[in-house]
C-alpha positions in Angstrom: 35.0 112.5 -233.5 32.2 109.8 -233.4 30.7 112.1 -236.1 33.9 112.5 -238.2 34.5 108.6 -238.5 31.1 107.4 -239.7 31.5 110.0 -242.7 34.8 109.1 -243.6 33.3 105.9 -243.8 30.1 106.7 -246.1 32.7 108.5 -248.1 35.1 106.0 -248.1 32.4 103.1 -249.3 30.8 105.6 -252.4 33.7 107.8 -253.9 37.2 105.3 -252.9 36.9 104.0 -256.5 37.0 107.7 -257.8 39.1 109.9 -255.4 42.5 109.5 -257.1 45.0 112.5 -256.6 44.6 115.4 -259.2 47.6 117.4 -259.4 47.1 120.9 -258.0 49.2 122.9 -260.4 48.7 125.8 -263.4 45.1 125.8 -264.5 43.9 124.2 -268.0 45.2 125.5 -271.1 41.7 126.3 -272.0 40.6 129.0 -270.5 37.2 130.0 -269.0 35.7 133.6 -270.0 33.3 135.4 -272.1 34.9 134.5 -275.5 35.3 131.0 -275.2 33.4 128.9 -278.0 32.1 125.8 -276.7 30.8 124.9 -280.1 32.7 122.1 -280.8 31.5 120.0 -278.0 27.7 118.8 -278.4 26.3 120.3 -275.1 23.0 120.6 -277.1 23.0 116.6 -277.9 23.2 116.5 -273.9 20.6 118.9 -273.0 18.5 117.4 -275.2 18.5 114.2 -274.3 18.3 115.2 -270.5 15.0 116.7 -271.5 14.0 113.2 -273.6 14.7 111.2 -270.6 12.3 113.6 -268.4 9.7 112.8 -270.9 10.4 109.1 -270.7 11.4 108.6 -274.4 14.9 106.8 -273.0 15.8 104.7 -275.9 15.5 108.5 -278.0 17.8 109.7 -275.2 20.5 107.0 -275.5 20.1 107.5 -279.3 21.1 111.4 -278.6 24.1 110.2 -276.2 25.0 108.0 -278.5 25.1 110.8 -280.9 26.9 113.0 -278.5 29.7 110.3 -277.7 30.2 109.7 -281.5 31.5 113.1 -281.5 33.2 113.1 -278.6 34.0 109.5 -277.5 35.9 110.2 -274.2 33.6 113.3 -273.0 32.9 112.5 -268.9 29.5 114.3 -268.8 27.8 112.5 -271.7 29.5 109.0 -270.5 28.1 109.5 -267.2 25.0 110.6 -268.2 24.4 107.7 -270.3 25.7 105.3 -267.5 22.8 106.4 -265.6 20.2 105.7 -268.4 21.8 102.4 -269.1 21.3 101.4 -265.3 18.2 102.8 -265.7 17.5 100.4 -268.0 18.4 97.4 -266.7 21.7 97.3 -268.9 24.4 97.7 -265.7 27.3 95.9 -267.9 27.0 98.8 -270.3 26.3 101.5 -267.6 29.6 99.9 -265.9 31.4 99.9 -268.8 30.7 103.8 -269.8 31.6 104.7 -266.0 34.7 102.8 -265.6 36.0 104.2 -269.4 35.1 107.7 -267.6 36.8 107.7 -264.5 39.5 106.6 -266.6 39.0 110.2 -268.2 38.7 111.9 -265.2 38.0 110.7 -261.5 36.8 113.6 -260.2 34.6 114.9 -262.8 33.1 111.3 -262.6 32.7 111.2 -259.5 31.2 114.5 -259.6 28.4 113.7 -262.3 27.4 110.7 -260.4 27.1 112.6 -257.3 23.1 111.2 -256.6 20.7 111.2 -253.8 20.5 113.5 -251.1 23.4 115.1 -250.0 25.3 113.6 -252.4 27.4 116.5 -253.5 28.1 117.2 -249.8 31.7 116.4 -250.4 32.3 118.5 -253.6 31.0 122.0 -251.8 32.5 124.5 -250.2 30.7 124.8 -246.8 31.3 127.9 -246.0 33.4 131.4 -247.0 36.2 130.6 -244.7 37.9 133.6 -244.5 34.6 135.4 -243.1 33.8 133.0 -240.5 37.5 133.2 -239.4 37.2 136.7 -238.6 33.8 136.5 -237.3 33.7 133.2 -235.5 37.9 132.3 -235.1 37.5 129.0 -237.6 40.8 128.5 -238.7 41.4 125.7 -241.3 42.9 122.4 -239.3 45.7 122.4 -241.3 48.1 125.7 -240.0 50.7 124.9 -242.9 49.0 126.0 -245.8 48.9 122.8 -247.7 46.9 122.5 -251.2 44.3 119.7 -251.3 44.3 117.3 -254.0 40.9 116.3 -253.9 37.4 118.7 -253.7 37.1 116.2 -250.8 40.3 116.3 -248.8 39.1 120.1 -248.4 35.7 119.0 -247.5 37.3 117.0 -244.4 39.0 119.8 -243.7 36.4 122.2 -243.5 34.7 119.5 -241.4 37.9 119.3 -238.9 37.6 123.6 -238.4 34.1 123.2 -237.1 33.5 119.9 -235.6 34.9 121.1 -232.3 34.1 125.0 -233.0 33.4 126.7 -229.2 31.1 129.0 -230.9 27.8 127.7 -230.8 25.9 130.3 -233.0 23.0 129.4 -235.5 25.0 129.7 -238.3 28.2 127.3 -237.0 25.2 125.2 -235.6 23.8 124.9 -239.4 27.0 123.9 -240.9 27.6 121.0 -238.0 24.1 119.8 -239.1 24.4 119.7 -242.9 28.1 117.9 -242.2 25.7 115.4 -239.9 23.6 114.7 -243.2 20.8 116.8 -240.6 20.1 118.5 -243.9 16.2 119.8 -242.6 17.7 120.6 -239.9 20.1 122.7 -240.8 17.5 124.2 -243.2 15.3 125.3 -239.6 18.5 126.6 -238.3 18.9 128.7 -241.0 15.4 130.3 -240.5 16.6 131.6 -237.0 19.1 133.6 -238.2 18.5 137.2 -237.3 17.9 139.8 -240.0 20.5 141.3 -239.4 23.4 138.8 -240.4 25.0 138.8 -243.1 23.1 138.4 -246.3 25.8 137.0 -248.4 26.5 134.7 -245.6 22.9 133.3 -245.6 21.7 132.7 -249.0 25.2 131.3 -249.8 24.4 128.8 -246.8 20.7 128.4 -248.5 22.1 128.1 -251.8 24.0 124.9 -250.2 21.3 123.4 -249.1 19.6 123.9 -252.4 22.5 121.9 -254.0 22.5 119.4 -251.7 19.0 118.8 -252.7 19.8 119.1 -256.7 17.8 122.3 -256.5 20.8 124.0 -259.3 18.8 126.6 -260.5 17.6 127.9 -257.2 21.1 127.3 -255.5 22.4 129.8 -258.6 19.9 132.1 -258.5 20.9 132.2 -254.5 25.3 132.4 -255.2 24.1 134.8 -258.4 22.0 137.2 -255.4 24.9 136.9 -252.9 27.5 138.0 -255.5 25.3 141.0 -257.4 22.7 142.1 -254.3 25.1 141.4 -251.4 28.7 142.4 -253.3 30.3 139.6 -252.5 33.2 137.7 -254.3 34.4 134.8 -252.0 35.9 132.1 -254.1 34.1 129.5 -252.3 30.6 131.6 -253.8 32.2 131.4 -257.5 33.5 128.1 -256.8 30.0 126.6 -255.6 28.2 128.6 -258.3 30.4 127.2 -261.0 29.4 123.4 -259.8 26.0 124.4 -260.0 25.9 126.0 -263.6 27.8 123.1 -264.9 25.2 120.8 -263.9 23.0 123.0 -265.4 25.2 122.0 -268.7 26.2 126.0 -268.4 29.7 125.5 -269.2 30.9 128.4 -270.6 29.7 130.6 -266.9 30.3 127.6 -264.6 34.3 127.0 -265.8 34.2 131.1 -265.7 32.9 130.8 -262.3 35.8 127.8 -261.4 38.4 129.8 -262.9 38.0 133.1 -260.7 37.7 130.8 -257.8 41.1 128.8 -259.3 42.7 132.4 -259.7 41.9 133.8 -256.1 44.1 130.6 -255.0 41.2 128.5 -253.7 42.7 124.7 -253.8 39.0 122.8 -255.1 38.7 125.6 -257.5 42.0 124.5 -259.4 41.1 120.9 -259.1 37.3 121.2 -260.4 38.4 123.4 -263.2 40.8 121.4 -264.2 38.8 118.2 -264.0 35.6 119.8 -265.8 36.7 122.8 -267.9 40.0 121.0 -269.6 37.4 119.9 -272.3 
């Protein structure tokens, strides 16, 4: 409980300003799939100023986000993105400016974009494929009535409540109550115990969270992408992760695919995250 308090706390302190109440209802009129023409939004002005910025040309970069918000004035991952740099660059008026006018757009995808530092997107993820660790290991979720969370982090509490107390004390239960304790290289050596015969899926979806957690995104996808095609599995948490991970990649058109499977099987952060960064 100890435990449970000091990261509602963190939580509280970093993401207050951003966790208003999305409405969990239908999902985006846009929809998410093969077809779907992202042409009119200037994802390449953003790619290419993320790859400006890693060469240190960062007045080019805000030139391209500048660019990239002419065309799209209210677009959240361009006005985050060029908060950063502008805080990067000593300009924290601007940078405050461009972050308040996007959480105005969105909370959650703001919220989301500025996820930094390690462990950062801790309360975005989905931990773990619940309904396979309820049959194997009894974790029910802490709430028996079935109610929808509004926010990706309301679930993330959750998911903290089913295994804070958890009897079980195998590796894999042991992992998730380190990376929930910020243990993150801990959890990592946990991980390595695992026998070789558990469950593959299980694992590298684990591994890919770690990944994440580390901004490792194309590692963590190559991990979900294993999971789903080697291992045959299709828990909406995997999609649901996987689709975070791709959109941060600036993948939009597989990672709102990805959140809209997860949104279809039912799964309450996959409605929420689809709506928040998909609805573009």
């Amino acid at each position: 409980m100890k435990d449970f308090l000091k990261i509602r706390v963190l939580l509280a302190m970093f993401l207050l300003p951003f966790l208003l109440p999305a409405q969990v209802t239908k999902l985006a009129m846009m929809p998410a799939s093969g077809i779907t023409n992202y042409s009119n939004l200037p994802v390449a002005q953003l790619n290419r100023a993320h790859r400006e910025q890693l060469t240190g040309q960062f007045e080019v970069a805000l030139m391209t986000y500048n660019s990239a918000l002419a065309w799209q004035p209210n677009w959240v991952p361009a006005l985050a993105a060029r908060s950063e740099l502008l805080h990067r660059l000593g300009r924290n008026l601007e940078a405050q400016r461009d972050r308040l006018r996007a959480s105005r757009q969105n909370p959650n995808a703001t919220a989301f974009f500025l996820a930094k530092g390690s462990n950062g997107l801790m309360p975005f993820l989905a931990l773990y494929p619940r309904e396979w660790y309820r049959v194997n290991y009894g974790l029910e979720a802490s709430d028996k009535k079935g109610k929808e969370f509004s926010t990706p982090q309301a679930y993330f509490y959750d998911q903290y409540l089913s295994i804070v107390n958890a009897p079980d004390t195998a590796l894999a239960v042991r992992a998730l109550q380190e990376k929930v304790g910020y243990e993150v290289l801990a959890a990592g050596r946990t991980l390595d115990e695992l026998p070789r015969t558990y469950n593959r899926g299980v694992r590298k979806m684990l591994e890919a969270n770690l990944a994440m957690l580390n901004h490792n995104y194309s590692e963590a996808v190559n991990l979900y992408t294993d999971a789903a095609l080697k291992d045959g599995v299709a828990w909406p948490e995997l999609h649901y992760n996987r689709g975070l991970g791709l959109i941060l990649l600036q993948n939009y058109m597989s990672g709102c695919e990805d959140l809209s499977l997860a949104a279809k099987a039912g799964f309450g952060p996959g409605v929420v995250m689809y709506q928040s960064l998909c609805n573009l």
